[in-house]
C-alpha positions as CSV (number, residue, x, y, z in Angstrom):
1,X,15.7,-4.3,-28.4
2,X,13.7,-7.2,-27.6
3,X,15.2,-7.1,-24.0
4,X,13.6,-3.3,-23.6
5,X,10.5,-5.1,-25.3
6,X,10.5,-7.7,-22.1
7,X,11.2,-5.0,-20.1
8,X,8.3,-2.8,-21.0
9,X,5.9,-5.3,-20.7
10,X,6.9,-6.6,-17.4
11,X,6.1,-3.4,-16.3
12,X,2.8,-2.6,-17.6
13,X,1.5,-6.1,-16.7
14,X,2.8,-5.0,-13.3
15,X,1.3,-1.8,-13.4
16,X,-2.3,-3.7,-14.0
17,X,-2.7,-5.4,-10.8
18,X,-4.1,-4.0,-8.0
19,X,-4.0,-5.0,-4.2
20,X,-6.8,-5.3,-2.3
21,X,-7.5,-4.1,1.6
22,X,-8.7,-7.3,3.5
23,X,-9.3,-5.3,6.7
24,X,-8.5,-2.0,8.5
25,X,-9.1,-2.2,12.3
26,X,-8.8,0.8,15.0
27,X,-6.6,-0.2,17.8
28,X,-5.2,2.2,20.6
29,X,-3.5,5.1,19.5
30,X,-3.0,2.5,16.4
31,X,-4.0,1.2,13.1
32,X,-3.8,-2.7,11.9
33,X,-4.0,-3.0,8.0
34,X,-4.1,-6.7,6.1
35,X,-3.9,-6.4,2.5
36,X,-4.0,-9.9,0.5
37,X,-0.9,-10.3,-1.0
38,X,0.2,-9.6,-5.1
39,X,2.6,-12.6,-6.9
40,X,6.0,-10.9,-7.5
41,X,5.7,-8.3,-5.1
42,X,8.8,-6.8,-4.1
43,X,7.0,-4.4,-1.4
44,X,4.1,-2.5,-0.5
45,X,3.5,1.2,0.3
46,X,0.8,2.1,3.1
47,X,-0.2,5.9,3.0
48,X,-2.3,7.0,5.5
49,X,-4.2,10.4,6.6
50,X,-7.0,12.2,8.3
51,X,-8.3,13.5,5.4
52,X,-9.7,11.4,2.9
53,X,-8.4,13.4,-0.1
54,X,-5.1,12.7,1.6
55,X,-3.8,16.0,2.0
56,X,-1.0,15.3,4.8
57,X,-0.4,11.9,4.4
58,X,2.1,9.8,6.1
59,X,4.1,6.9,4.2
60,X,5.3,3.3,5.3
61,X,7.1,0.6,3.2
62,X,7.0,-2.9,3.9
63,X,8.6,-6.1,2.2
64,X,6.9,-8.1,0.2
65,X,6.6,-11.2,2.6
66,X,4.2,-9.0,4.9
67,X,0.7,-9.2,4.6
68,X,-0.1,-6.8,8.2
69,X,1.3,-3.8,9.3
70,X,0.4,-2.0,12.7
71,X,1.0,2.2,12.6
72,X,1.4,3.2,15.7
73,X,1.5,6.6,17.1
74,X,-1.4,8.1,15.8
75,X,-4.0,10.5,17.8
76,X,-6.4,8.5,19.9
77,X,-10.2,8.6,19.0
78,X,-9.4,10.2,15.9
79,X,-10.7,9.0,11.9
80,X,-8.0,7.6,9.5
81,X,-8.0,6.8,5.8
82,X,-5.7,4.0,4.8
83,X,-4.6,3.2,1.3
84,X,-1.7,0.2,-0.4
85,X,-0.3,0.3,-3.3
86,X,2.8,-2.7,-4.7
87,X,5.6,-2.3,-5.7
88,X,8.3,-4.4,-8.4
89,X,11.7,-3.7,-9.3
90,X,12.3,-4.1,-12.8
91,X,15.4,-2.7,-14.5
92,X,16.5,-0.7,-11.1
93,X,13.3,0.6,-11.6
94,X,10.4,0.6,-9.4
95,X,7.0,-0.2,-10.8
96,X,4.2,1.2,-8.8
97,X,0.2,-0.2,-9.6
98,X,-2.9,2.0,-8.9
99,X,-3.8,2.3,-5.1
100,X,-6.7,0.2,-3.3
101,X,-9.9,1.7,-2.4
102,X,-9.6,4.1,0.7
103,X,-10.4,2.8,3.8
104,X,-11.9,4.5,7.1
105,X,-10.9,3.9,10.2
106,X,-11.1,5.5,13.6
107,X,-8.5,4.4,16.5
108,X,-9.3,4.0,19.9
């Protein structure tokens, strides 16, 4: 009981942080994204689009000892929203907290 107790609340103190988008630059035919990076992390989840109510959106996982990632591929002079949300494993169970604030960018 008190382990399900430790278990719960690992979660929601999990679920309570929130990553933050240092910077979002437009590159060719590419994105670079820097996030600052969340203590016990065990990943981070970058969704993308080109609509900003992210109808469409493309996902990418990355570990937890990244703090960049490039997306390549993309369209070239076209707008991109970018948004990260963390990730934990608790219990075989991943724990997801609220995404950051959307971000605009437009490749070149």
């Amino acid at each position: 009981m008190q382990k399900r107790l430790e278990s719960q609340l690992a979660k929601t103190e999990f679920a309570a942080k929130k990553v933050k988008v240092k910077a979002v630059k437009g590159v060719k035919k590419s994105v670079k994204v820097n996030w600052k990076s969340v203590e016990g992390a065990d990943g981070y989840v970058i969704e993308y689009a080109k609509k900003a109510n992210f109808k469409g959106k493309k996902t990418v996982t990355v570990s937890a000892s990244r703090k960049a990632k490039t997306i390549k591929r993309l369209s070239a002079k076209k707008t991109y929203y970018v948004r990260v949300k963390v990730y934990k494993v608790v219990d075989n169970e991943k724990v997801y907290t609220a995404y950051s604030a959307k971000k605009k960018v437009r490749t070149k």
